[in-house]
C-alpha positions in Angstrom: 0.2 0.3 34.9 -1.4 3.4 34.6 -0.7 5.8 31.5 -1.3 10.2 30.6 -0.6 10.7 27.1 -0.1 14.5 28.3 1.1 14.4 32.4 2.3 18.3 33.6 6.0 18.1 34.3 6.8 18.9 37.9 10.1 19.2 39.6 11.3 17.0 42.4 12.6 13.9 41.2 15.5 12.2 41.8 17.2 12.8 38.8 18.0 16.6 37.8 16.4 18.0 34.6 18.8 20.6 34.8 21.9 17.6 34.7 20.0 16.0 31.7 20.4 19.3 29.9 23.9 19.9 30.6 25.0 16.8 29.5 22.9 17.5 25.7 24.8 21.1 26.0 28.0 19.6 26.8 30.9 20.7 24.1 28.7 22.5 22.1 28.3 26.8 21.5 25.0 28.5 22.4 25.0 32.2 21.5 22.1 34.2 23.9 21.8 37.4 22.8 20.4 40.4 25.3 19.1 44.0 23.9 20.9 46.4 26.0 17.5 47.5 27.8 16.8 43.9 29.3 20.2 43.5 30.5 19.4 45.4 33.5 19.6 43.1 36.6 21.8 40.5 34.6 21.9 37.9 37.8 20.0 35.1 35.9 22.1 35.4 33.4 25.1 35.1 34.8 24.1 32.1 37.3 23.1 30.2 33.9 26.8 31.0 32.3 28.6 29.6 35.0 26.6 26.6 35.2 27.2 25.9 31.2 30.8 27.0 31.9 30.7 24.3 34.2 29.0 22.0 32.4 31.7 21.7 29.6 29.5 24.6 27.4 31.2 27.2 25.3 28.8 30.8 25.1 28.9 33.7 23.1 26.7 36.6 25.0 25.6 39.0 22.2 24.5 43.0 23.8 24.9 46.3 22.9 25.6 47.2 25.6 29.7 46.7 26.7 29.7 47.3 30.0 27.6 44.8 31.5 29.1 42.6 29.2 32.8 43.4 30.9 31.4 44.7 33.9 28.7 42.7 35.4 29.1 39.7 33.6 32.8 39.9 33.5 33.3 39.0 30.0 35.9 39.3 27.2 34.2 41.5 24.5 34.6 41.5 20.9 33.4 44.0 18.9 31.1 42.5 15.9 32.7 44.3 13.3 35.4 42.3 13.6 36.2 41.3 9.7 37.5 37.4 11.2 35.3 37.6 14.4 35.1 33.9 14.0 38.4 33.0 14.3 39.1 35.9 16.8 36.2 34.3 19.0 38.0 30.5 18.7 41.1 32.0 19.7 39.0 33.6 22.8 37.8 30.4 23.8 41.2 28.9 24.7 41.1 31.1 27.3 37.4 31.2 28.7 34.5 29.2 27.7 32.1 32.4 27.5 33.0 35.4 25.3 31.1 38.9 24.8 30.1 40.3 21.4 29.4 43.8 21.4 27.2 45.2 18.6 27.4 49.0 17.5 24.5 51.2 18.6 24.3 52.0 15.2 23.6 48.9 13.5 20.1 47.0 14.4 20.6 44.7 16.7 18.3 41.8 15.7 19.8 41.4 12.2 23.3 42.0 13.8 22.6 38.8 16.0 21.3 37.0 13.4 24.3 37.3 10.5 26.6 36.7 14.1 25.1 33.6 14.8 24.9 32.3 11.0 28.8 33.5 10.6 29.8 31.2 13.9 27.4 28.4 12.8 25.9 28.0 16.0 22.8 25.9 15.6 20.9 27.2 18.9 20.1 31.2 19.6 18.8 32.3 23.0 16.5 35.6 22.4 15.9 37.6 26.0 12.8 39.7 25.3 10.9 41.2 28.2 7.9 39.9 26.9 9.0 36.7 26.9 7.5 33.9 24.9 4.6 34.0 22.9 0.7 33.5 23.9 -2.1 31.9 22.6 -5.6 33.2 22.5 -6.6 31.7 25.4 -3.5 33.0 27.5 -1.4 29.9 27.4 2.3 29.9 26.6 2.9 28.5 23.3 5.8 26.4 24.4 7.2 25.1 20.7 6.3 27.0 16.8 7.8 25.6 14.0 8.4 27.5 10.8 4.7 27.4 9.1 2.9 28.3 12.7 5.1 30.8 12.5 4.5 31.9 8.9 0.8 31.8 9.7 0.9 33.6 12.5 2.8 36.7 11.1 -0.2 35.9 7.3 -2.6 37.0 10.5 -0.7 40.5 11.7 1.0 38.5 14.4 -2.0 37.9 16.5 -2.2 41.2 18.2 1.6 41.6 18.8 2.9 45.3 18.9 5.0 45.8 16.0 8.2 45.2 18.1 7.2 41.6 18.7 6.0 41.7 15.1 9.5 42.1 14.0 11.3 39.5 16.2 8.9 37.1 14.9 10.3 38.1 11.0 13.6 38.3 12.5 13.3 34.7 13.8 11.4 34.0 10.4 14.7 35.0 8.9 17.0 32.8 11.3 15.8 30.0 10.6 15.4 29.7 6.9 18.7 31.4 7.2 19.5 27.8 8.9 19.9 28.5 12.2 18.0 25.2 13.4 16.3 26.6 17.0 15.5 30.0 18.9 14.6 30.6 22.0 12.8 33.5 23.2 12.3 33.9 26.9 12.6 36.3 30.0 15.7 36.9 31.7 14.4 35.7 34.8 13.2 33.0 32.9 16.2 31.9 31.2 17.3 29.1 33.6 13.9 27.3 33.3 13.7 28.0 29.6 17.6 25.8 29.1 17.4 23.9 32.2 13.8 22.0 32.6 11.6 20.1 30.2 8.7 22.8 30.3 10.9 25.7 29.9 9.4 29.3 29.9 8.9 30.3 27.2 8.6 29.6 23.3 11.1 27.0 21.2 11.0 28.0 17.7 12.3 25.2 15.0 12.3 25.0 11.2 10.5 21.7 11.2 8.6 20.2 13.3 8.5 16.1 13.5 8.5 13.4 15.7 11.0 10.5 15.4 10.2 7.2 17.7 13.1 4.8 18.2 14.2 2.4 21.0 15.8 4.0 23.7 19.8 3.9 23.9 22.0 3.8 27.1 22.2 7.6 27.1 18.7 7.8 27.3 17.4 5.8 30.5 18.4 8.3 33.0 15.7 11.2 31.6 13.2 7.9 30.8 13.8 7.0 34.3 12.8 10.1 35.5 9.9 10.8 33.3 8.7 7.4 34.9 9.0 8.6 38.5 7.1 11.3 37.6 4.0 9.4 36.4 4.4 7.0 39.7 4.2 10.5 41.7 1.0 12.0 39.7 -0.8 8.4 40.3 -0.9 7.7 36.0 1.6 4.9 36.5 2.0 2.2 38.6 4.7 1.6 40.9 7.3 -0.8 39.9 10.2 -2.5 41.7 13.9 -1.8 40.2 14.0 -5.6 38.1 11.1 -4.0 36.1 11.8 -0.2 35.8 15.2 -2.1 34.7 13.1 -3.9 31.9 10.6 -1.0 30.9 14.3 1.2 30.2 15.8 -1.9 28.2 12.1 -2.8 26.3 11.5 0.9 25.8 11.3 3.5 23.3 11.0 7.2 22.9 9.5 10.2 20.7 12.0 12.2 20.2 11.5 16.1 18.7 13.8 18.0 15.9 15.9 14.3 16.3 17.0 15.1 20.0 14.3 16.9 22.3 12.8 13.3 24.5 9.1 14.0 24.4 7.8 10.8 25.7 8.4 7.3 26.3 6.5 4.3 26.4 7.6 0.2 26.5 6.4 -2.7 24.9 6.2 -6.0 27.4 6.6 -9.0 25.6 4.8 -12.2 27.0 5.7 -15.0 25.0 3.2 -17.6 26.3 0.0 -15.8 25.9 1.7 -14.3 22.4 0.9 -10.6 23.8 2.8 -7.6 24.8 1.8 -4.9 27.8 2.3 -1.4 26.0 3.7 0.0 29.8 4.5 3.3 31.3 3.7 5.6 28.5 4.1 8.9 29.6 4.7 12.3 28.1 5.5 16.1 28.3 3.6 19.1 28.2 5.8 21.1 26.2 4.9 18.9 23.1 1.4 19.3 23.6 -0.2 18.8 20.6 2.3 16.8 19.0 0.3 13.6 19.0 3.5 11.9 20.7 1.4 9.7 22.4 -0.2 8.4 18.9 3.3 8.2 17.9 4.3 5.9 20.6 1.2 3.7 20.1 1.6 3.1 16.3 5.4 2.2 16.9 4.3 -0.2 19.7 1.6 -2.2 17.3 4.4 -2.5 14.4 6.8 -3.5 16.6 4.3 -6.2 18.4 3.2 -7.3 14.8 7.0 -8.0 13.9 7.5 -9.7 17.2 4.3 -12.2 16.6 1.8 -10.6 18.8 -1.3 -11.5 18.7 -2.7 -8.3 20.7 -1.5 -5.8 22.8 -2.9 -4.6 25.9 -2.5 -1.5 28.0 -4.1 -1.3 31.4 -4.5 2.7 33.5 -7.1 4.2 36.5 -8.3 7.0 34.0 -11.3 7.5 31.8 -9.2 9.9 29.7 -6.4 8.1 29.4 -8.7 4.7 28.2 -10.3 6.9 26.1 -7.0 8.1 24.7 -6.2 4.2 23.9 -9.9 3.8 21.8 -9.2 6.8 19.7 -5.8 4.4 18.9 -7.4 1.3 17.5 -8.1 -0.4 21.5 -11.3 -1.4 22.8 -12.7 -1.8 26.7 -12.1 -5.4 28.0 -12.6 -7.5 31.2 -9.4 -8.4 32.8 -10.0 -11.9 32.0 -8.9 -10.8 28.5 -5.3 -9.9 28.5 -2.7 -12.5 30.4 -3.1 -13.4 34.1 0.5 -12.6 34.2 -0.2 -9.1 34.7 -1.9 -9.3 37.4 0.7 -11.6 39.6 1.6 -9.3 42.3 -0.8 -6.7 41.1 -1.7 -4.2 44.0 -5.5 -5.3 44.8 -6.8 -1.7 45.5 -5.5 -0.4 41.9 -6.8 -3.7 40.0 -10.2 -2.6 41.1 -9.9 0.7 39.6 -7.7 0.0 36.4 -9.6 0.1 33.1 -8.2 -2.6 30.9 -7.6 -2.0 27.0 -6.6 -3.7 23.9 -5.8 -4.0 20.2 -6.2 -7.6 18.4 -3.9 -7.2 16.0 -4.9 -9.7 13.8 -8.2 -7.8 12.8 -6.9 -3.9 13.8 -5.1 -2.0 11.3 -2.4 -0.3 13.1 -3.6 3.0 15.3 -2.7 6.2 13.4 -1.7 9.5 15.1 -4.2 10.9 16.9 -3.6 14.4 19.2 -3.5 13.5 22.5 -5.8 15.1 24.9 -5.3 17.9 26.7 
């Protein structure tokens, strides 16, 4: 078993990201609202409300400008000043799952989306900005802000935003103690990736940011399944027939963001004899980066072991990093001789010579507390 506590996220695996997501959206309303001037080429757009149309979605497009809305996108428009636009919008539904809300050139459009969504009570808001999401100093995309980042970051002048961006950021300030619970601000062209895959493109801001780690339930194993896959593909986990990918999804548990977003995943082997447990196929995503999820995974793993008996646990990958990783945790460097010859029945010979071994004696370690994963 190899392990990365933060793997990049490539597409290609057998199971769709873009399926996983559909299924979360499924019976639920997401409002995307589109200033009139980036509603220009509106073909992402569109591609994405069919596919949440077909996925069982409801959508309520929010734009200045009407005639894309009606034209382009062929919606049935609203006008915002509607005094029950609420129950005018239901009604709309029962004829098409995506509806058009048109707000008056005169009003200003940001706070017009915002009391829109807060009137509906529609927990997620899609921002397209041309700009897309925000950067960090470096360059990077900062893929997830919650509400103090964000009140930091506006303390500082916004980090050399223009004063447009400036006030999206105190708009979205607004939102979400308002209690709208997510915004996303991307590009048009990148909305599809920003709703449809685990990296997204562009910036996920939440009120609070925390990490909840809980066994993983039926509804779960097909995005642990692929997050698995994808460390087999990158060479940080070890190849594993169906019988025990089968027992990794049943013995396995996830970190799960805002109570819903799967972060990472990780499993706890039990091996009764040698009172031990394997702490296999721990894997997360880049979007969460510096959300110590893989800390989070670990200390779950040593209290569960500790309740089950354990004596130790053990974790076995091919990189330095990684093993380093695990002795930031509370493990230590150890021969193979020192964690159960089970593992290594049908072991591939070529990645036993390279595979660093680990482990945490729990009788004598406390239990590992969060560290941030590195980079």
């Amino acid at each position: 078993m190899g392990a990365t506590p933060e793997a990049e996220v490539r597409a290609g695996s057998a199971f769709s990201e873009k399926s996983f997501y559909l299924s979360e959206f499924r019976g639920r309303t997401l409002a995307i609202a589109v200033p009139a001037a980036d509603l220009g080429a509106p073909g992402p757009l569109e591609s994405v409300l069919k596919e949440l149309e077909e996925g069982g979605s409801r959508v309520v497009v929010i734009s200045t400008q009407r005639s894309a809305l009606e034209g382009v996108l062929g919606l049935r428009v609203l006008s915002a000043a509607l005094p029950r636009l609420e129950a005018e919008i239901w009604r709309a539904f029962a004829e098409a799952p995506r509806i058009g809300v048109a707000v008056a050139g005169s009003q200003a459009f940001a706070p017009a989306c915002r009391e829109i969504v807060l009137r509906l009570g529609v927990g997620k808001l899609v921002w397209i900005d041309r700009e897309g999401g925000l950067l960090s100093p470096d360059g990077s995309r900062e893929s997830f802000v919650d509400r103090a980042e964000l009140e930091a970051l506006l303390a500082s002048g916004g980090a050399g935003a223009n004063a447009r961006r400036v006030a999206l950021l105190r708009e979205i300030e607004e939102a979400l103690d308002a209690g709208i619970a997510a915004v996303n601000v991307c590009t048009l062209e990148g909305l599809p990736d920003e709703l449809f895959t685990y990296g997204g493109s562009g910036t996920l801001f939440t009120r609070e940011r925390y990490v909840v780690v809980r066994r993983l339930c039926l509804d779960d194993y097909d995005a642990a399944d692929d997050l698995i896959a994808r460390g087999v593909a990158e060479g940080f986990l070890a190849p594993r027939p169906p019988h025990e990918i089968e027992r990794v999804l049943t013995s396995g548990f996830g970190a799960f963001v805002e109570g819903r977003h799967l972060a990472g995943i990780s499993a706890l082997l039990v091996i009764p004899p040698a009172r031990a447990a394997e702490l296999a196929s721990l894997y997360t995503l880049t979007r969460f980066l510096g959300e110590g999820i893989g800390a989070h995974l670990i200390r779950f793993a040593l209290e569960r072991a500790r309740s089950l008996g354990c004596e130790y646990v053990f974790a076995c990958t091919v990189s330095d990093r990684v093993a380093g990783f695990f002795e930031r945790n509370g493990f230590r460097r150890v021969g193979p001789d020192q964690i159960p010859a089970e593992k290594w029945r049908d072991y591939d010979a070529e990645r036993r010579a390279a595979v660093r071994c680990l482990r945490c004696d729990l009788a004598t370690d406390g239990p590992a507390q969060p560290h941030q994963a590195p980079a």
